[in-house]
C-alpha positions in Angstrom: -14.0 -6.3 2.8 -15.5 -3.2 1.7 -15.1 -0.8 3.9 -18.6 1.6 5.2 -18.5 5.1 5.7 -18.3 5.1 9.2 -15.4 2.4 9.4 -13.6 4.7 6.4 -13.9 7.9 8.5 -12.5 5.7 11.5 -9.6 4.4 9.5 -8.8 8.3 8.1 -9.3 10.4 11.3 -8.5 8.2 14.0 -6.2 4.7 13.4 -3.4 7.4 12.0 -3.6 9.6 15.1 -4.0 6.7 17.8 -0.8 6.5 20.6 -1.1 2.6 20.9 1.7 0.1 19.9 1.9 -1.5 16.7 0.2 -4.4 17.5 -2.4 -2.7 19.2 -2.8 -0.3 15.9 -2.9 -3.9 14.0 -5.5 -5.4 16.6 -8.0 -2.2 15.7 -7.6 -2.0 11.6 -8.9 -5.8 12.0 -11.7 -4.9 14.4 -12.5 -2.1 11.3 -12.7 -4.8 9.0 -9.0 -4.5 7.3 -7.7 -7.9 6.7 -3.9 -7.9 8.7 -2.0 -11.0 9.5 -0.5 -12.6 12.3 2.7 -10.5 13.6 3.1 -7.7 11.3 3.1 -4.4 12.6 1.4 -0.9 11.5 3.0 2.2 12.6 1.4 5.9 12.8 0.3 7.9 11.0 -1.1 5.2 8.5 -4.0 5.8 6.5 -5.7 2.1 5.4 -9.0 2.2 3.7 -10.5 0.6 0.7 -10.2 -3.4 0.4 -6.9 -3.6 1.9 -5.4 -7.1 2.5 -1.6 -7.4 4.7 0.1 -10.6 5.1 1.7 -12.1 8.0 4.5 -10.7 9.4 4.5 -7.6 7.1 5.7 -4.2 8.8 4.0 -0.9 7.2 6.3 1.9 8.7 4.8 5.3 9.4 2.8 7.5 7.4 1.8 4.6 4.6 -1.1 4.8 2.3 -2.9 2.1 1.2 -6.0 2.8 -0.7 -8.6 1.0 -2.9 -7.6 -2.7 -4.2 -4.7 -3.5 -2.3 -2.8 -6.8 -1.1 0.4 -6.9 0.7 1.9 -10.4 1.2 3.3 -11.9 4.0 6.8 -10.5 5.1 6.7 -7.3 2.8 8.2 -4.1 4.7 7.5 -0.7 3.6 9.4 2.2 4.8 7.8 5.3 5.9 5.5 7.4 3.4 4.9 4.3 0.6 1.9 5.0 -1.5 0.4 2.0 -2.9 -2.6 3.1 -4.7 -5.6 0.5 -5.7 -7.5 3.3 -7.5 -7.1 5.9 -10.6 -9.8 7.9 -12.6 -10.4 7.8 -16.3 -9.7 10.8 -17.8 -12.5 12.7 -18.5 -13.6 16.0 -20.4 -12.1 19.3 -20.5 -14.7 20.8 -17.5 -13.1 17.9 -14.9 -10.1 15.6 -16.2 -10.8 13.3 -13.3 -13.4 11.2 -14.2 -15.6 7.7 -13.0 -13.5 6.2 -10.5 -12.3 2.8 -11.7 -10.4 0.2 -9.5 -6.6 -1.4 -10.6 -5.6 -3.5 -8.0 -2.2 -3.4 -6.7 -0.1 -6.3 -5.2 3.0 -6.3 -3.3 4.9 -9.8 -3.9 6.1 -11.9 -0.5 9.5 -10.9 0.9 9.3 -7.5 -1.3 10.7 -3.9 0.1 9.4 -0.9 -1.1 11.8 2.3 -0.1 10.9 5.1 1.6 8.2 7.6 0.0 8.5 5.1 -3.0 4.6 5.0 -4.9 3.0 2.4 -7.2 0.2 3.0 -9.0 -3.0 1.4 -9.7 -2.7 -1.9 -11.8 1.0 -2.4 -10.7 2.2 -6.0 -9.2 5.6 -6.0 -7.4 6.7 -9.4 -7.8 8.1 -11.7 -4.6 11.6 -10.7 -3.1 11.7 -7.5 -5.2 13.1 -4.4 -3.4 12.1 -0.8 -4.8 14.5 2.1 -4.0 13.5 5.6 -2.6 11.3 7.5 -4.1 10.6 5.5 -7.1 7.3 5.3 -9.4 6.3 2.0 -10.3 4.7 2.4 -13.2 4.3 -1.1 -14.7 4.7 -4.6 -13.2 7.7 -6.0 -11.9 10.0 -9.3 -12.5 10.8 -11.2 -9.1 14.0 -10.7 -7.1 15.4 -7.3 -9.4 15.9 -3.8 -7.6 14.1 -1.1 -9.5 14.6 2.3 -8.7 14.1 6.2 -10.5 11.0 7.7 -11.9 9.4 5.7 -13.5 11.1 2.7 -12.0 13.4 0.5 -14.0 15.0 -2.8 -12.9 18.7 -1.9 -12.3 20.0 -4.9 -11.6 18.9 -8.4 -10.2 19.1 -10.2 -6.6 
């Protein structure tokens, strides 16, 4: 679901500052529209806008952003401070590089672990049971079960 205006400045200014319980904080994105499944658990500090889609049983640790195309199957966890973007810009002229907007979903395979302050960036698909270490870039789509780690991320060895 798309999310208006009024629901985005909701999900900016107030969901990351609320002191409610994680299920409480999961109860409210859905009431804003955000799709989030049965038993997974938001913490603070989160911003969620965009058309953002979480799975059952997923945990989305404190201080996550999710923004623009975005779907995050059931049992992923992300640590504190993962980016996963759904948007970029085209690069534009020399008065303003960042040009139209133009969405590049992003998806987050099941059972997948994405490290703290880790980012991945539009267009980028973490395949199922993948785990991506600290502070890594994903840069380009994953393989199922490897750990990928470094800037940008490479597959370091399989699990």
């Amino acid at each position: 679901m798309r999310t208006s205006s009024g629901r985005k400045w909701l999900l900016q200014n107030v969901m990351p500052v609320l002191p409610v319980s994680m299920e409480q904080r999961r109860r409210a994105l859905v009431a804003l529209g955000v799709q989030v499944g049965a038993g997974t658990r938001v913490g603070p500090g989160c911003l969620v806008y965009g058309d953002v889609q979480i799975g059952d049983r997923a945990y989305v640790n404190a201080q996550c952003y999710l923004e623009g195309s975005v779907v995050v199957e059931d049992q992923v966890y992300l640590a504190p401070g993962v980016r996963l973007l759904g948007t970029t810009h085209e690069i534009a002229g020399p008065d303003q590089r960042a040009g139209d907007l133009r969405r590049a979903p992003v998806r987050v395979g099941r059972g997948s672990w994405i490290g703290a302050g880790a980012v991945v960036l539009p267009g980028v698909t973490v395949a199922p049971g993948c785990v991506i270490a600290a502070g890594a870039v994903v840069t380009r789509s994953t393989e199922p079960d490897g750990l990928y780690a470094g800037v940008p991320a490479a597959r370091t060895r399989d699990l």
